[in-house]
N, C-alpha and C positions, 0 to 999 in steps of 0.2 A: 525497781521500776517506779517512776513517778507515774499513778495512774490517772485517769482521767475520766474514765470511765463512768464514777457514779459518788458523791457525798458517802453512801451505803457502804463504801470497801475501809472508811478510817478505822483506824486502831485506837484502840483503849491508851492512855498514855498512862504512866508509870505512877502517875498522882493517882488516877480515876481507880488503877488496877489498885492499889494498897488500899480506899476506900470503899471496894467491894471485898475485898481480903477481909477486911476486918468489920465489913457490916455486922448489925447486929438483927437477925432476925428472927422469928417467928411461923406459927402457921398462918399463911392469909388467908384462907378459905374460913379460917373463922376471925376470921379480922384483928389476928394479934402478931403480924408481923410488924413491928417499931418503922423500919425502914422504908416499907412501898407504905406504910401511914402516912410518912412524913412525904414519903414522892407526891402522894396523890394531895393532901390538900397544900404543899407549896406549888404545887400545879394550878390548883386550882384559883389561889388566891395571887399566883403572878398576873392570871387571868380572871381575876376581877368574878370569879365563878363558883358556888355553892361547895360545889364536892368534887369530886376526880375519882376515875378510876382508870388501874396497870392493866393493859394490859402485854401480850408478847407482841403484836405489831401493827401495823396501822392499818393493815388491812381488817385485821379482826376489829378496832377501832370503830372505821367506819361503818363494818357489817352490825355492831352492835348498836351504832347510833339508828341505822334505816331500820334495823329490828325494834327497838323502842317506839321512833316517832311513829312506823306506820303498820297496819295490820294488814292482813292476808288479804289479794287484792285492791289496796292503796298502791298510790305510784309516787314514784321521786322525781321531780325534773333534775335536770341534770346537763353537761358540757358533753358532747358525745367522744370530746376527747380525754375527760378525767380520768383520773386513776381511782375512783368509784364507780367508772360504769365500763371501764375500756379493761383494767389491767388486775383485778378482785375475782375471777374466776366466774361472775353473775350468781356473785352468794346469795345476796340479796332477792336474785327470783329461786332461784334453786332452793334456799335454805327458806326463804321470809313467803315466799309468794306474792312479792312485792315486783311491780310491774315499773321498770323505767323510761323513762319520756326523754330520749337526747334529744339535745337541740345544737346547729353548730356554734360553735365561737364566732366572736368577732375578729378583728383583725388583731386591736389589741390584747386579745387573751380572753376577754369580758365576752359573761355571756347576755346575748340583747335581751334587755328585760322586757321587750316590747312582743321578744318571739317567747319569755316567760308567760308574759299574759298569757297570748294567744294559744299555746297548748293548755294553762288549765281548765283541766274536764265542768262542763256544766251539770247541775246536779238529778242525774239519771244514771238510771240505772243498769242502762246501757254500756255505760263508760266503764272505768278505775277510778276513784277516787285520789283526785290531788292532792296530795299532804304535807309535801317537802320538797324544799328548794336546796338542793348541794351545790357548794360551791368550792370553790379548790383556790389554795395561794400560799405559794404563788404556784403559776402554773405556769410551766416551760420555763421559769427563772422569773417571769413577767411577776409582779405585785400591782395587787389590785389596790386602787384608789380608794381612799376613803370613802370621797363624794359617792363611787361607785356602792360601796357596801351601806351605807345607807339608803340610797336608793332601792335596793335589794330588800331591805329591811321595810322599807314602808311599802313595797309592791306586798309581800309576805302579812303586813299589819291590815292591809285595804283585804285580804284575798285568802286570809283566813291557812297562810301555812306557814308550816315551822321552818329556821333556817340553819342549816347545816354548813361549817366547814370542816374539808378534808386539810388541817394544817400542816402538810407534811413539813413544805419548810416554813409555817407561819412565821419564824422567829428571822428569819433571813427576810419578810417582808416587812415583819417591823422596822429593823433595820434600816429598811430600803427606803421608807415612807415617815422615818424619822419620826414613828409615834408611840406611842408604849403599848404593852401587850395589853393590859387592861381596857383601852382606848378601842383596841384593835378587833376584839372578843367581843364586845359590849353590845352588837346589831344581831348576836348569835345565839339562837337556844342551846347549842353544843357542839365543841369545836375538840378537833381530835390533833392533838399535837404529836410527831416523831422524835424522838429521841436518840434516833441512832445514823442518822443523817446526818447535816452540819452540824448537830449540836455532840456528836462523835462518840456517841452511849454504843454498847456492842449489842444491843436490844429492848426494845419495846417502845410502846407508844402511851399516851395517856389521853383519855377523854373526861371532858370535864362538862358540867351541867350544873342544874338541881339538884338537890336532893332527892328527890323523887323520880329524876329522871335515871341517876344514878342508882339509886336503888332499882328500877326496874334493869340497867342496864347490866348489874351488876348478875342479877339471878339469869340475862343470856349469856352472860361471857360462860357460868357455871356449865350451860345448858352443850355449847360449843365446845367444851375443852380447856378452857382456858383458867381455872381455876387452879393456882399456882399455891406451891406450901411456902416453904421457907423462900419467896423471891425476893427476898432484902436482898440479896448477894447480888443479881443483877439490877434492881432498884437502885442499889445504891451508885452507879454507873448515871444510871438518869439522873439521879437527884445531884449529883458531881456535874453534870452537862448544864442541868439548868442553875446552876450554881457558879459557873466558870466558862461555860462557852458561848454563852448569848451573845453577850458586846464584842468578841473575836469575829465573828463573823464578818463582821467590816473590813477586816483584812481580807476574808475570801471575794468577797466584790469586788474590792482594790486589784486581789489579784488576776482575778478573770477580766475586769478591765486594760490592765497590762498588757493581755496577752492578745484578748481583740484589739483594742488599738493597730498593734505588731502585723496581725491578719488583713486588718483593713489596710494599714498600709503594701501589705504583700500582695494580697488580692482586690484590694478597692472595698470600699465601704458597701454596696451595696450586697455584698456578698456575705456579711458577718450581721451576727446579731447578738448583742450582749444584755443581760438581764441579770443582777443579781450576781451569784456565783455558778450562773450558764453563761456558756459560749455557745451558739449553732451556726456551723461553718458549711456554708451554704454553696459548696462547690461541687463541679460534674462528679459524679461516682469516679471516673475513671481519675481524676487530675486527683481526688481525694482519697483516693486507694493511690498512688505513688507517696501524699504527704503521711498517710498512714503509716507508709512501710518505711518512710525517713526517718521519722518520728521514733519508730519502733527501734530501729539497731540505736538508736540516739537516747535509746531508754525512757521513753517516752512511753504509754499503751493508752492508746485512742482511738478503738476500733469502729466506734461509729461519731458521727457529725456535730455531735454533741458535750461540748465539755466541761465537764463540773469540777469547781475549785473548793477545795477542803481544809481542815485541819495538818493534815497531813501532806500536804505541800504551800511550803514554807517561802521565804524570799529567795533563796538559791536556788530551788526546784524553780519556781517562773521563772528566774534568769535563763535556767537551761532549755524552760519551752520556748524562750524567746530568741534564743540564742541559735535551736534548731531549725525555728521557721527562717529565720533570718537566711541560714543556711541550704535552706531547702529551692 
């Protein structure tokens, strides 16, 4: 099946699987695994950032960042439709005691810095304390604008809080805004990159900081669970991803461009929306349950409106999604 479903279902290729075969590792809990050594500070330093730390995913990622920045009764602002505050289980209040502040999106994905001000808390003791500004990118395939994350950065500089990204797919945003990741990091106290998304690792995520930020981050992952022994063997997976599948990525944009294009001409423009390596296919349920089930015997799997292009569909796979709409 060529799936469509989610970046998250790629496979390990035959390179990345032989260099975790042969990783060479250690205990990380006392910090003498070679290989999540080497994940964490090439992470760190592709992102222009102190230190780094493995963990298993980015959910954990993020829940360790809000647990660092803010304490028991601090609040985060937030996108009410992030994958920090919408799709994390509400770790962050359940586990931190950390109170969230969504706010909606804008059209283009951005969230209005203007409705940032205006929720944070004044200083009484009535409130939650404002602490943290999260922001997510890209989000829905969308990449945030430079000028935008600057602006971010200096409302955050004027207002006294720290700034957080969820990067699940940062590196598909570099990509997209043709800047480097260093560039890209640089407005951020601590940014949480995926690994097992387009950059096509079979697990984990890394967050990268200070040193000191990382040090405290590090004693919550302990506190959570997530204290791994010998994780070379999947490190090495990530450190293969950021080592070989960054600049690919430009083909998955390519290819998900292909395929909208294809849509727009089938259904009309106003009904597709392309971003990145998303597609959101933005027809009646009923008309997109028939292209589902086209799709499906045509070995296709695209069960819901939304389609992500990967590693693991190539030039001949989009032929045959193209090839199916055509048909459809």
């Amino acid at each position: 099946m060529i799936d469509l479903r989610s970046d998250t279902v790629t496979q390990p290729t035959a390179a990345m699987r032989d260099a975790m075969a042969n990783a060479s590792v250690g205990d990380d809990v006392y910090g003498e695994d070679p290989t999540v050594n080497l994940l964490e500070t090439t992470a760190a330093e592709m992102l222009g950032k102190q230190a780094g730390l493995f963990v298993p995913s980015g959910t954990q990622s993020n829940l360790l960042a809000l647990l660092t920045h803010c304490a028991r009764g601090d609040e985060y602002i937030v996108d009410q439709t992030a994958h920090t505050y919408r799709f994390e289980g509400g770790g962050a209040a359940v586990l931190g005691g950390i109170q969230p502040q969504p706010i909606s999106p804008a059209a283009d994905g951005s969230l209005p810095l203007e409705e940032v001000r205006a929720n944070i808390k004044p200083d009484d003791f009535h409130f939650a304390k404002s602490k943290l500004l999260c922001l997510e990118n890209t989000i829905g395939g969308r990449a945030l604008t430079d000028e935008y994350i600057l602006q971010a950065r200096h409302l955050c500089d004027e207002t006294g809080l720290c700034l957080h990204l969820d990067g699940a797919r940062f590196f598909n945003a570099v990509i997209a805004t043709n800047t480097n990741a260093e560039e890209s990091a640089a407005p951020f106290d601590s940014v949480s990159i995926c690994l097992s998304k387009g950059l096509g690792a079979p697990v984990g995520s890394v967050l990268v900081g200070s040193v000191d930020f990382i040090k405290a981050a590090r004693r919550w992952r302990k506190m959570l669970g997530g204290g791994m022994r010998q994780a070379g063997v999947i490190a090495a997976g990530g450190l293969f991803a950021l080592q070989h599948n960054v600049e690919r990525l430009a083909l998955d944009h390519t290819h998900a461009g292909q395929v909208a294009t294809t849509l727009e001409q089938k259904f009309g423009a106003d009904q597709i929306k392309h971003a990145t390596n998303m597609v959101h296919v933005g027809l009646a349920t009923s008309l997109y349950t028939q292209l589902r089930e086209h799709l499906q015997v045509k070995g296709i799997r695209a069960p819901r409106p939304r389609w992500v292009f990967h590693l693991d569909i190539d030039d001949a796979d989009t032929a045959k999604v193209i090839e199916a709409i055509e048909q459809f």
